[in-house]
C-alpha positions in Angstrom: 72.9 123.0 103.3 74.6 121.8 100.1 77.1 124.8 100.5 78.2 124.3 103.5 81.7 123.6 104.6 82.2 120.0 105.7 83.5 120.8 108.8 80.8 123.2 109.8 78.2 120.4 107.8 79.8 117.2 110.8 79.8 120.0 113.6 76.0 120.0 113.0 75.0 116.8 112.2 77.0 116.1 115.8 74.6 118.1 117.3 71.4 116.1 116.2 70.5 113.6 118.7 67.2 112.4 117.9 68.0 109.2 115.5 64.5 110.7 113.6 65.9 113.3 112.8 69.4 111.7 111.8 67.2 109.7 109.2 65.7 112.9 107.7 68.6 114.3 107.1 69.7 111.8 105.2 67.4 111.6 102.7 67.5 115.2 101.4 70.7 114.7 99.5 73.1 112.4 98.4 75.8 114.7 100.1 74.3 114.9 103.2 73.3 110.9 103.0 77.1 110.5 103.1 78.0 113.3 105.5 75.5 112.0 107.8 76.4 108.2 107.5 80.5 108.9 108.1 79.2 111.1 111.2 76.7 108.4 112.4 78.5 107.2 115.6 75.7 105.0 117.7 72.8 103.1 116.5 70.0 101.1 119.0 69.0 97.4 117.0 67.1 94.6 118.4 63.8 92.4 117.4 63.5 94.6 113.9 66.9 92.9 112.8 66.1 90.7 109.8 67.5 88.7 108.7 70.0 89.7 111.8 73.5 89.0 110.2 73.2 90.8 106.9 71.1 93.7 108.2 74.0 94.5 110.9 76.2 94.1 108.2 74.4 96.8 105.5 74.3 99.0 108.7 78.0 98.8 109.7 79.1 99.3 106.0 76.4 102.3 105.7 78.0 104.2 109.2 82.1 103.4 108.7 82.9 104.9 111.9 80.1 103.8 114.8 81.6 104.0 118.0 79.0 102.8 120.3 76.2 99.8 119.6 73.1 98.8 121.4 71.7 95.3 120.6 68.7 94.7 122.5 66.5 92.0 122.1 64.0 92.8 125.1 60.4 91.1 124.4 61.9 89.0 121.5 59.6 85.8 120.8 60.5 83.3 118.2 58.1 84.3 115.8 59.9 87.4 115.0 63.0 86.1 113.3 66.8 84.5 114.4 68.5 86.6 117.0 71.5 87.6 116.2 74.1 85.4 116.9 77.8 85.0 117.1 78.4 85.2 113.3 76.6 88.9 114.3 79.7 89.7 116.6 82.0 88.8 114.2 80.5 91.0 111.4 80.5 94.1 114.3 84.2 93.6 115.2 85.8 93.6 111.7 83.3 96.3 110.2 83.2 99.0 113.2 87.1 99.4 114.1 86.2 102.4 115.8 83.8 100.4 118.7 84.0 101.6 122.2 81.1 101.1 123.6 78.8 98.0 123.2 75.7 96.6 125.0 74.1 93.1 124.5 70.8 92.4 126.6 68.6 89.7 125.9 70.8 88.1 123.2 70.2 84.3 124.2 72.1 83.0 120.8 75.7 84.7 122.0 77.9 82.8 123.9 82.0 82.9 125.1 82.5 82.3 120.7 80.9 85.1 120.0 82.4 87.3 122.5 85.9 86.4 121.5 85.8 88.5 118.4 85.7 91.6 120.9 89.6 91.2 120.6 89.5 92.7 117.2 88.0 95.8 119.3 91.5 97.4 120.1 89.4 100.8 121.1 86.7 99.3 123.1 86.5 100.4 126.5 82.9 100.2 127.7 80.5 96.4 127.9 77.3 95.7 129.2 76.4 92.6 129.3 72.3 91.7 130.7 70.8 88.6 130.3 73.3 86.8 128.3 72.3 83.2 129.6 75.1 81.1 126.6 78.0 83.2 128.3 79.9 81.2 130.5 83.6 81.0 129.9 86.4 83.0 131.0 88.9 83.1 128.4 87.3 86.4 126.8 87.2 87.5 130.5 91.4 87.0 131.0 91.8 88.2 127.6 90.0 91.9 127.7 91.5 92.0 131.7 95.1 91.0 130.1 95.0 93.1 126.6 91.7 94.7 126.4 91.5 98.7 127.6 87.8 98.6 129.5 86.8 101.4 131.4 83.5 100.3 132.4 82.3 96.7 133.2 78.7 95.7 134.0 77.2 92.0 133.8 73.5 91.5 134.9 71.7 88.0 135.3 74.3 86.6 133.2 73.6 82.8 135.3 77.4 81.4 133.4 79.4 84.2 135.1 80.2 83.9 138.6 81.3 86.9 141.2 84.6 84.5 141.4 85.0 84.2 137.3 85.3 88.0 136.9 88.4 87.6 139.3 89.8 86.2 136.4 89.5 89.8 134.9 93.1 90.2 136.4 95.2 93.5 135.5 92.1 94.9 133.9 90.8 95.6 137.4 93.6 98.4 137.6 91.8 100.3 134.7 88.0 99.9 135.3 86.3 103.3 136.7 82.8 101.9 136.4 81.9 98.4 137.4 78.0 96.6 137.9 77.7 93.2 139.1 74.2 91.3 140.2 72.4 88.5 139.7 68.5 88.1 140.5 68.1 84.2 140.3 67.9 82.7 143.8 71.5 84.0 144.8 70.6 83.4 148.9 71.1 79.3 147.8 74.4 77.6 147.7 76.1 78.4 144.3 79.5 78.5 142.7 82.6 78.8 145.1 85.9 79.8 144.3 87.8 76.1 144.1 91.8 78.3 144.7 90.2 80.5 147.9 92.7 79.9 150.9 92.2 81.8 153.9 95.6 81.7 155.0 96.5 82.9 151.3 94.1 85.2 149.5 96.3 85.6 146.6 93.5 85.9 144.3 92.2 88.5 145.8 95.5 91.0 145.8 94.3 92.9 142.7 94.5 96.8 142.3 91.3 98.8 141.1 92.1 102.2 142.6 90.7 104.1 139.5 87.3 102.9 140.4 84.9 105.3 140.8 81.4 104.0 140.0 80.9 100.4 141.9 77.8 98.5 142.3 77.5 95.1 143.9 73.4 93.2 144.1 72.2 90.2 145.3 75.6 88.2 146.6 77.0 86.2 148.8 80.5 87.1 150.1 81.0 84.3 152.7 83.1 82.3 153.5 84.6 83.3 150.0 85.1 87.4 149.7 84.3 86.9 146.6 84.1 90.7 144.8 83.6 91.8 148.2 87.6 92.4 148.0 87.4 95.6 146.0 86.0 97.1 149.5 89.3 97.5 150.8 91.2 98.2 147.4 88.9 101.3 146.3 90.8 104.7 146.9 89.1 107.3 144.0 85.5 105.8 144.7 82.9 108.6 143.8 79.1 106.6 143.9 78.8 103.6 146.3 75.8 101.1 145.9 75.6 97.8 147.7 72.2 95.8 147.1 71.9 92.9 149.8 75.5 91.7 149.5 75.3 89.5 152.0 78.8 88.7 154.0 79.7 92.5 154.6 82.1 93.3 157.5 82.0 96.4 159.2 85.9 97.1 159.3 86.2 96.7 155.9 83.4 99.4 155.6 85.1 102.0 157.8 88.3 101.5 155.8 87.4 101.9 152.8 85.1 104.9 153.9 88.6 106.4 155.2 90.2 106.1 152.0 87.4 107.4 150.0 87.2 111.0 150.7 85.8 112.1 147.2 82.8 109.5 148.4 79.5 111.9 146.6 76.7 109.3 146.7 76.1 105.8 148.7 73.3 103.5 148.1 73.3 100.8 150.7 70.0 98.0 150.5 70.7 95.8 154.1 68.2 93.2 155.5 69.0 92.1 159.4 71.0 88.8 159.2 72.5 86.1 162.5 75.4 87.4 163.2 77.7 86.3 166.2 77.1 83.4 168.6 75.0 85.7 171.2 72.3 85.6 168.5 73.2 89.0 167.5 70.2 89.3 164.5 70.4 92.6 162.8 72.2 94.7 159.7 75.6 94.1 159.1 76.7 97.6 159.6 76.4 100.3 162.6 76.8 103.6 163.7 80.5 103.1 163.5 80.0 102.8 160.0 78.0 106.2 159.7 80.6 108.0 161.6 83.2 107.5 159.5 81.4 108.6 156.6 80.5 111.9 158.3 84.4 111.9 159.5 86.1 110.9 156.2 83.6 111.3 152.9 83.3 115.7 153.5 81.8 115.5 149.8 78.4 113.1 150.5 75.7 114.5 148.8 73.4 111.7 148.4 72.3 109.0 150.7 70.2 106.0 150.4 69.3 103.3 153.1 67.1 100.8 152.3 65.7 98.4 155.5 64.1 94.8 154.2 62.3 92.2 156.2 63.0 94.4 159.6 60.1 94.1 162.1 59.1 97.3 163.8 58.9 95.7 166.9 62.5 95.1 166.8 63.9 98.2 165.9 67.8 96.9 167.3 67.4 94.4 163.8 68.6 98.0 162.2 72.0 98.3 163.1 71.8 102.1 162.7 70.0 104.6 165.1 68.1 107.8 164.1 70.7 109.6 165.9 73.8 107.9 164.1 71.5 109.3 160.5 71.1 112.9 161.8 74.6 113.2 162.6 75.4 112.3 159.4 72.8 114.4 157.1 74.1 117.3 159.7 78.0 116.9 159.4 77.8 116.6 155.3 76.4 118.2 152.6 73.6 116.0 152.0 71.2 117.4 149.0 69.3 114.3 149.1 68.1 111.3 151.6 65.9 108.1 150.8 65.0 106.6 153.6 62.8 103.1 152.9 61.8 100.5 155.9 63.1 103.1 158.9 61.4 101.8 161.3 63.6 103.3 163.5 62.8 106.9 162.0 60.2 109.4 163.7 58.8 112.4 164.9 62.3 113.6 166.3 64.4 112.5 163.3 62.0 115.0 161.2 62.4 117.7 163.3 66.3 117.1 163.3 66.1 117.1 159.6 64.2 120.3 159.1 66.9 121.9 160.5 69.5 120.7 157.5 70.5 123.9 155.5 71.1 122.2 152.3 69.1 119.3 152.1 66.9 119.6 148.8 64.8 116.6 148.1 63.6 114.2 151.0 62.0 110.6 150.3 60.2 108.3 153.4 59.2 104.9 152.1 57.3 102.3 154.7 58.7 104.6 157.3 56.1 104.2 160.0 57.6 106.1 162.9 56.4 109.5 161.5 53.4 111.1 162.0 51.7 114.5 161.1 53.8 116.1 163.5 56.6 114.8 161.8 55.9 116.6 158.3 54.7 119.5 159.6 58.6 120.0 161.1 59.5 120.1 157.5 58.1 123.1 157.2 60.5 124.9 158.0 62.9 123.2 156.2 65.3 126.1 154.5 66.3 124.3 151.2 63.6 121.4 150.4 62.0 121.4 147.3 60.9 118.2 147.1 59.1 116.0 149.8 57.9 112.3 148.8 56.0 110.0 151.2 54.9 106.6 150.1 53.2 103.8 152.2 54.1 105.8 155.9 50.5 105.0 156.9 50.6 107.0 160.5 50.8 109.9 158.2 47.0 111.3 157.2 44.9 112.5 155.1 44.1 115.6 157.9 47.7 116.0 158.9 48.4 116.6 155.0 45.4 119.3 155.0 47.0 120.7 157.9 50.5 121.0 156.4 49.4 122.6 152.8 47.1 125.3 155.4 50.5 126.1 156.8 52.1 126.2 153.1 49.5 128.9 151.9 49.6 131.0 155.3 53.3 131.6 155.6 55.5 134.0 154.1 56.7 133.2 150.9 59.3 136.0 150.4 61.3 134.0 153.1 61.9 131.1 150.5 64.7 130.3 148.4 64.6 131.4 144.6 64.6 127.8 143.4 61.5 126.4 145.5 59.5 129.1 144.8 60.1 128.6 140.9 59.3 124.7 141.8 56.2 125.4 143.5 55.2 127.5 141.0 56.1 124.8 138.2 53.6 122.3 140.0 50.8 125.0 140.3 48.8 124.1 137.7 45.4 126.3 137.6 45.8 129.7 136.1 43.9 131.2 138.8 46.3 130.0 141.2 49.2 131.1 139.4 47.4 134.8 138.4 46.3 134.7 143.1 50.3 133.8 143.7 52.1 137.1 141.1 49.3 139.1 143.3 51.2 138.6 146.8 54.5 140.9 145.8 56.5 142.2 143.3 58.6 139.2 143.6 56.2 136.4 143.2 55.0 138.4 140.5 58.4 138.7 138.7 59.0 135.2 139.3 55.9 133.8 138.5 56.2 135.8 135.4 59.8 134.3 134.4 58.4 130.9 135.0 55.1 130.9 133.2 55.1 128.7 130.1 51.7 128.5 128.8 48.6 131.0 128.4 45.1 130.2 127.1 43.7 133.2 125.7 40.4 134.3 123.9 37.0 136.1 123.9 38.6 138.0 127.4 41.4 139.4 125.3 40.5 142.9 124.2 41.5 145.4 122.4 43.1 141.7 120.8 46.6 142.8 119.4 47.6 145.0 122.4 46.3 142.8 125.2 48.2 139.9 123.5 51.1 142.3 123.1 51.4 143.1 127.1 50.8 139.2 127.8 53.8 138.4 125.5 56.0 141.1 127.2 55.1 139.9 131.0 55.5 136.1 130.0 59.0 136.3 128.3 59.3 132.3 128.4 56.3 131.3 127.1 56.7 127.9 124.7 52.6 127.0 124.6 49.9 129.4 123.7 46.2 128.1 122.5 44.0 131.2 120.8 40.4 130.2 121.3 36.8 131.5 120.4 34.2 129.4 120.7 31.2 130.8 121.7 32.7 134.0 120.5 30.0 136.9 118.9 30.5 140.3 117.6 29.6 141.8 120.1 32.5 141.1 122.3 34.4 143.1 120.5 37.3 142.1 117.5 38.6 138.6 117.5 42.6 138.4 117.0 43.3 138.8 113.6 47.1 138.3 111.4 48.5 141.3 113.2 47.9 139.5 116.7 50.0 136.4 115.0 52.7 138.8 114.0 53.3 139.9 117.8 53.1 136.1 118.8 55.6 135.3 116.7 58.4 138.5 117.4 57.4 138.2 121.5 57.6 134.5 121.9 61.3 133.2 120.6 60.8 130.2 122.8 57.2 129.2 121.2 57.0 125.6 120.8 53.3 124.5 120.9 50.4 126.7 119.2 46.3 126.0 119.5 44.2 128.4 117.2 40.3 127.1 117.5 37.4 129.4 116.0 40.0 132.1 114.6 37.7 133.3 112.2 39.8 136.6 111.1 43.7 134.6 110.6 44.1 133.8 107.4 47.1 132.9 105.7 49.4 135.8 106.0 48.4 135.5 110.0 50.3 132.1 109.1 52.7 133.4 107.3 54.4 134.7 110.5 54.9 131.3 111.9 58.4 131.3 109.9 59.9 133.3 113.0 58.4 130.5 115.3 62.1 128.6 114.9 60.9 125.9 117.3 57.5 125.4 116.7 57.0 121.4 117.3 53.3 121.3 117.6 50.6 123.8 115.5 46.8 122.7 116.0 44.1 124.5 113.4 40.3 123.9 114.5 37.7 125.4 112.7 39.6 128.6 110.9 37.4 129.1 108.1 39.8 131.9 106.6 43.0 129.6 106.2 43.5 127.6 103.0 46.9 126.8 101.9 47.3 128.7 98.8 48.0 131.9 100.7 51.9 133.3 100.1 54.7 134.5 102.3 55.4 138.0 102.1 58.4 139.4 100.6 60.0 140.0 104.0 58.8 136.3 105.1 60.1 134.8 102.1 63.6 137.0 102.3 63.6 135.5 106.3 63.1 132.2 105.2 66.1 132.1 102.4 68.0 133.6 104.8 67.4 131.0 107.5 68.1 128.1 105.1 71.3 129.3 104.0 70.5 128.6 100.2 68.8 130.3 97.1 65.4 128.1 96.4 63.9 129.1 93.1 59.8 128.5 93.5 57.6 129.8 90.5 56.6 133.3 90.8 59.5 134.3 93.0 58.0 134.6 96.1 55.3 132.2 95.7 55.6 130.0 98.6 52.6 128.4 100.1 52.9 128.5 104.4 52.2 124.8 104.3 55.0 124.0 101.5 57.0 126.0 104.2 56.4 124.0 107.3 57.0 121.3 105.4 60.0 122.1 104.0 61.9 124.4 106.7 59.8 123.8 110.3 59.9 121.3 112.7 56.6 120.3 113.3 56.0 117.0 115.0 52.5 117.0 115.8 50.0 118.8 113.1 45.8 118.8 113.9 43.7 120.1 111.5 39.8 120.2 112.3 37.5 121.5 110.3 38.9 123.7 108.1 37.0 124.4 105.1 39.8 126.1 102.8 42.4 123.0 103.7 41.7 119.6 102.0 43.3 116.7 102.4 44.7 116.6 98.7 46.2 119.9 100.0 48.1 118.3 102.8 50.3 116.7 100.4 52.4 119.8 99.6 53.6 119.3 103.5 56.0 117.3 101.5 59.5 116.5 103.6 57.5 117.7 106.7 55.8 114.2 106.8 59.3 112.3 107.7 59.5 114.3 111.1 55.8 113.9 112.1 55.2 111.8 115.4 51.4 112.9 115.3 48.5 114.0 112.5 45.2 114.3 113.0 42.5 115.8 109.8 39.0 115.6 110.5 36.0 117.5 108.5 32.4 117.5 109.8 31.1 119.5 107.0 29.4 117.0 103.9 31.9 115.1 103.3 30.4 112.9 101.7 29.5 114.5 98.9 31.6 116.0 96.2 34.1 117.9 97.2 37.9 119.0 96.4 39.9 116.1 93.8 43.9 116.5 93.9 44.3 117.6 89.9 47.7 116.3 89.8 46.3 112.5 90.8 47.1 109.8 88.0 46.0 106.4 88.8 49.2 104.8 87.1 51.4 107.0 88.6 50.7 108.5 91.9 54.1 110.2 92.9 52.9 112.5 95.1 51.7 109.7 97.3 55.8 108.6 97.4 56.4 110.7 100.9 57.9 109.4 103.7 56.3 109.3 107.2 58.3 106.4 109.2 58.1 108.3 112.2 55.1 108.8 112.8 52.9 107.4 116.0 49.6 108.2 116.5 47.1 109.1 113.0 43.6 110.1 113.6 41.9 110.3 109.9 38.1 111.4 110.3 35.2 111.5 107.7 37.1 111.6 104.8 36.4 110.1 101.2 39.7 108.4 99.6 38.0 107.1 96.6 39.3 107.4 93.6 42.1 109.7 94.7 43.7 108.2 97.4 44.0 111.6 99.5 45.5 111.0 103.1 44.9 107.6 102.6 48.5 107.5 101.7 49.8 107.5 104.9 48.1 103.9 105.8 50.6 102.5 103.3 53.9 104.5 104.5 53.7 104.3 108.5 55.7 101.5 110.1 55.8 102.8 113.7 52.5 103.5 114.9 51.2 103.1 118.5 47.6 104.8 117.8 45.8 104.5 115.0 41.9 105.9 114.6 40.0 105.9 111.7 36.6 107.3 111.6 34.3 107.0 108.5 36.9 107.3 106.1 35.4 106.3 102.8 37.7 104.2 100.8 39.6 101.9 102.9 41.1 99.2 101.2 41.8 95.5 103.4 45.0 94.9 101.4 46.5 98.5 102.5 45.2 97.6 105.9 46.6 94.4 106.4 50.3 95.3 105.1 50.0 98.6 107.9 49.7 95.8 110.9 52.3 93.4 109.3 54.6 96.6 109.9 52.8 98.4 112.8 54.7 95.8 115.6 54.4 97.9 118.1 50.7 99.3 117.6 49.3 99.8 121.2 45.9 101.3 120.7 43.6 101.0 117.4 39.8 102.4 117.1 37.8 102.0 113.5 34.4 103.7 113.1 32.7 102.0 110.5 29.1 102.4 108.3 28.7 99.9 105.5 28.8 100.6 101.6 28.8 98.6 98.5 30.9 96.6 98.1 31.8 94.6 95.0 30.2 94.4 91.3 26.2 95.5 90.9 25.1 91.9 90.4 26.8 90.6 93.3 25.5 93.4 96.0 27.4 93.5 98.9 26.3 95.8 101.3 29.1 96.5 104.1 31.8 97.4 106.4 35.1 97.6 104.8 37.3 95.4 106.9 36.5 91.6 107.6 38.0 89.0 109.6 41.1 88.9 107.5 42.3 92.3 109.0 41.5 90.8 112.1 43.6 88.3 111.9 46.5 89.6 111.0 45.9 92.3 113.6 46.3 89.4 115.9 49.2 88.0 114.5 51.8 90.8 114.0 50.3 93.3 116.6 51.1 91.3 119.6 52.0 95.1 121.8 47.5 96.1 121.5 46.0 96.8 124.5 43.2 99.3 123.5 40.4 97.8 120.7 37.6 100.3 119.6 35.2 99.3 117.0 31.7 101.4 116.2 29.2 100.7 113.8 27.2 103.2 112.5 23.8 102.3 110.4 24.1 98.8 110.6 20.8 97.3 111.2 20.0 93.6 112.0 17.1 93.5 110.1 15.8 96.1 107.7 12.1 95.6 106.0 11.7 96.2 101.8 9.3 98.6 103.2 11.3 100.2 105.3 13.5 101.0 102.5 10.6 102.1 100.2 9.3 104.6 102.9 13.5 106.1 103.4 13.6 106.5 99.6 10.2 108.5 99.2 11.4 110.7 102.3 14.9 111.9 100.7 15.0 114.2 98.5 16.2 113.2 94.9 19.2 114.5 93.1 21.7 113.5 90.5 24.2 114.1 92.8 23.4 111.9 95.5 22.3 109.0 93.0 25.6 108.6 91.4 27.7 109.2 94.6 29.7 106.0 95.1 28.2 104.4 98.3 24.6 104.7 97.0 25.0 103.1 93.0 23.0 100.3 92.5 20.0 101.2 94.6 16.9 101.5 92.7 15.1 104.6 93.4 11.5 105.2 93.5 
């Protein structure tokens, strides 16, 4: 990529999203470290800050022009280092003159100082503010609503800013388009009022916000104060409604602002039945008034959502809607989608209204204990749905369900719409379900075809190549495929062999995911083809005794590959380009299993080279003797082990089984490099050091699930015999102490004996067989043999 134009160079690294992958990038060349750092444009920080200050600041001057930030200190405890603190904002607002978008949740040490260097942030037009308990003054507030250019405003559980502070946000109301506003702490009790409110004289609340299009108000009290509850009737362009218990609403204001919202798509509205009116009137603030002008004045609703609290079902008038005042509204809109949660007003009727809705596509009934089978069996014949959730309706059974899929699998499929037949058929996940439903028509069985990503093929597939061949061309979209013959035998005719790989790879341009398991006739030209597979993520090799990784790319693989990269790469001997060198170097892979595969070591794996930066998962395992010896890495100098110096920062779940690491480090290497991992497993690998154990948990924070297989060996000089597990208590400490995320602990010992007799031992030694070989192997020195 070194010869490639810089505009062409940003026009790709813009495309990268994963920040993995950013990182990788990076590293291959100084050009592209600085291509790739001016194109950087949003980073994510939080607890792994430290020290805070001067890390933002390294990160700011490393990416000049970052134009949105994320500081997040979610599940920060004091033991992991200062937050960062206003000094931290400062350093953000004179380094990133470019800022537009910022978020700060969790950040306890920022208060009204630290957000008054936002007004060096001429270009900022988007904050998020959640859980921010030092906030608390207003003069940032007057100054972004006076000078400031926000487009979108959202404040969460921020306990120092009121509903009746942000009307202090003044002019800047005119050029919002998305605003958030709720508070979870107790909001139902008496808090702050608004000292200037004057119901004679609401001059406060005369603000303009008719560029709002995104408004969502939780969890306040608008009464006797409106409060925020005056951008009801000063929204004109809204587009997505959502009102969580606001508790104060009047209905008037509702049906005006309904009438001036005609580009209304979504609306969200959580009510719970409140006193309301001196003939002890107790139910939802809003009616079917309300409901009919939406259905009158919003022609664009798509997507409704009511939400009924702490309404008894043998009230049903505590709803202020009706079932009928809902079905006229789902039947005079568009509505795609409805969530209907407490409707205790909802049943058997409303259902069979519904079913009759021509576009609705996704239907959800929480706590909605009006319906019965009867009910779901109307939605049957429902022309569009796709998608039907029921949660805690409890008159709906386990025998009405039965009855309703019998209906599903005896009715006519070819009535149904393209895209619920490629849904159902997305959720179907037995193959001899899927192979039953391409059996009922030629259009089932085109679709079915289209849709089917995966195929698990083996001893069935015969003659190999050809029947593989016909499966590739019926499945076009096929991104997972898993070859496997165990149990296979000769006479079951020819296993798959390198040709079978080279119609996988030209048939399946969408291949992402690739099993082979007892492949006994793939070697490594069968690999070889894998350079076509352009988005191969995941390859798995168990048991393929005919693979090594000394096998070369063809002349035609090796022309592909140059071509692919862009760049002339000079390897000795011209074409002589190992397949693992070439994931490594040019593939994608982000999970890699080997199992059991004689011809690969471990001291092989190394030549997977940059390929270890963009691993999320390995796993090497060999049940052969592995204990005995076996392949050494030539290259390996105990002074200077570079080819140990790889980088694998990404990776999150390692599984290392029954290997030795003793002298030559091997894959042990990756215990040293890994600072992200969730899952670690180590079984019976020879060689483990404490040290390099204890320094992986000081930077493995967020390891969730660990499992160590142990068997004891000597340990220490001859005269001091120590005869034991590698790890102590030490590594469990420190476990403990910078692991605080585990949740899964799996330790097995293996030949540990409480108590083992001298004659015991005598009567094991006369029973083995004696050799050199296993005398002067490292776990058995200093036994005396007899």
């Amino acid at each position: 990529m070194e010869g490639l134009s810089e505009p062409l160079l940003a026009e790709i690294i813009k495309r990268i999203n994963r920040t993995s992958d950013l990182n990788s990038l990076s590293l291959v060349s100084k050009h592209l470290y600085t291509a790739e750092a001016e194109e950087r444009a949003t980073i994510h920080v939080g607890c792994g800050l430290h020290p805070a200050t001067e890390a933002l600041s390294a990160l700011c001057s490393w990416f000049p022009n970052l134009w949105k930030v994320d500081i997040n200190y979610s599940g920060w405890t004091s033991n992991r280092g200062k937050q960062l603190d206003n000094q931290g904002l400062r350093v953000l607002s004179s380094h990133c003159p470019s800022l537009k978008d910022l978020t700060l949740s969790f950040c306890s040490y920022i208060d009204d100082s630290g957000l008054g260097y936002l007004a060096y942030c001429k270009k900022l037009t988007v904050l998020r503010l959640n859980f921010a308990p030092a906030v608390g003054g207003v003069e940032w507030l007057e100054y972004l609503g006076r000078e400031g250019s926000l487009e979108e405003l959202v404040v969460k559980d921020c306990n120092g800013i009121s509903q009746f502070d942000l009307l202090k946000f003044g002019p800047g109301w005119m050029k919002l388009q998305k605003f958030e506003f709720e508070i979870n702490d107790n909001y139902w009790r008496v808090g702050a009022h608004d000292p200037s409110y004057d119901s004679h004289y609401m001059y406060k609340y005369d603000l303009c916000c008719e560029n709002l299009k995104d408004l969502r108000l939780a969890h306040i009290i608008t009464e006797p104060e409106i409060g925020l509850r005056f951008l009801l009737s000063k929204c004109k362009s809204l587009v997505k409604l959502c009102l969580d218990y606001v508790i104060g609403l009047d209905e008037s204001e509702m049906i005006q602002l309904f009438q001036s919202c005609s580009n209304l798509t979504s609306i969200s509205l959580r009510l719970m039945p409140l006193y309301r009116g001196h003939d002890f009137d107790y139910r939802t603030a809003l009616t079917d008034d309300s409901l009919k002008a939406l259905s009158r004045y919003c022609p664009k609703l798509q997507v409704v959502e009511f939400t009924f609290t702490f309404c008894n079902a043998a009230y049903p008038s505590e709803i202020g809607f009706t079932q009928e005042g809902i079905i006229m509204l789902i039947q005079s809109c568009p509505i795609r989608v409805v969530m209907l949660n407490g409707a205790t007003i909802f049943d058997d009727e409303g259902m069979k209204a519904l079913s009759s809705s021509q576009l609705l596509e996704r239907l959800e009934l929480v706590d909605c204990n009006g319906i019965t089978d009867a009910g779901i069996g109307f939605m049957m014949c429902a022309p569009s749905l796709i998608s039907l959730t029921l949660q805690q309706c409890e008159r709906v059974t386990d025998h009405g369900m039965a009855e309703f899929f019998s209906t599903l699998n005896t009715c006519s499929m070819e009535d149904l719409p393209e895209p619920l037949i490629a849904e159902i058929i997305k959720r179907t996940t037995w193959t001899s379900d899927l192979n039953s439903l391409s059996l009922v028509s030629k259009r089932l069985y085109k679709v079915e075809a289209d849709e089917r990503g995966f195929i698990c093929v083996g001893c069935g597939l015969n003659p190999a190549t050809e029947a593989l061949s016909s499966l590739c061309s019926r499945f076009p979209n096929l991104w997972k495929v898993e070859i496997n013959y165990s149990g296979w035998s000769s006479n079951q005719g020819q296993q798959l062999d390198n040709q079978g790989l080279h119609v996988l790879s030209s048939h399946c341009p969408s291949l992402m995911d690739l099993t082979l398991s007892f492949c006994s006739h793939i070697n490594d030209s069968g690999l070889g083809y894998l350079a076509h597979c352009k988005k191969l993520m995941a390859l798995r090799l168990n048991n393929a005794p005919a693979i090594s990784s000394n096998g070369l790319l063809s002349e035609y693989e090796w022309y592909s590959w140059q071509s692919w990269t862009c760049q002339e790469l000079e390897f000795p001997g011209n074409t002589g380009l190992e397949w693992l060198e070439y994931l490594g170097n040019a593939g994608s892979l982000v999970e890699f299993v080997v199992k059991d595969c004689k011809g690969i070591s471990q001291y092989d794996l190394l030549k997977f080279g940059p390929g270890w930066m963009k691993l999320q998962k390995f796993e090497f395992e060999f049940n052969g003797t592995y204990w005995l010896s076996g392949a050494r890495d030539p290259s390996y100098n105990a002074r200077y082990p570079y080819k140990y110096d790889i980088s694998c920062e990404n990776m999150k779940d390692l599984r290392l089984a029954k290997i030795v690491t003793d002298q030559e480090i091997g894959l042990r290497f990756l215990l040293g490099k890994c600072k992200a991992l969730e899952k670690l497993c180590l079984d019976y690998v020879i060689g483990l050091d404490e040290s390099e154990m204890i320094v992986l948990f000081q930077n493995c924070s967020n390891l969730r699930s660990i499992s160590l297989r142990f068997m004891p060996r000597h340990c220490g000089l001859q005269e001091n015999f120590r005869f034991r597990t590698a790890l102590t208590d030490d590594s469990l400490k420190c476990l403990s102490l910078y692991c605080r995320m585990l949740e899964v602990v799996e330790f097995t010992y293996t030949f540990c004996c409480r108590k083992i007799s001298e004659e015991a031992v005598k009567g094991a030694a006369r029973s083995v067989q004696y050799s050199a070989e296993v005398e002067s192997h490292d776990s058995l020195k200093g036994m005396k043999w007899n």
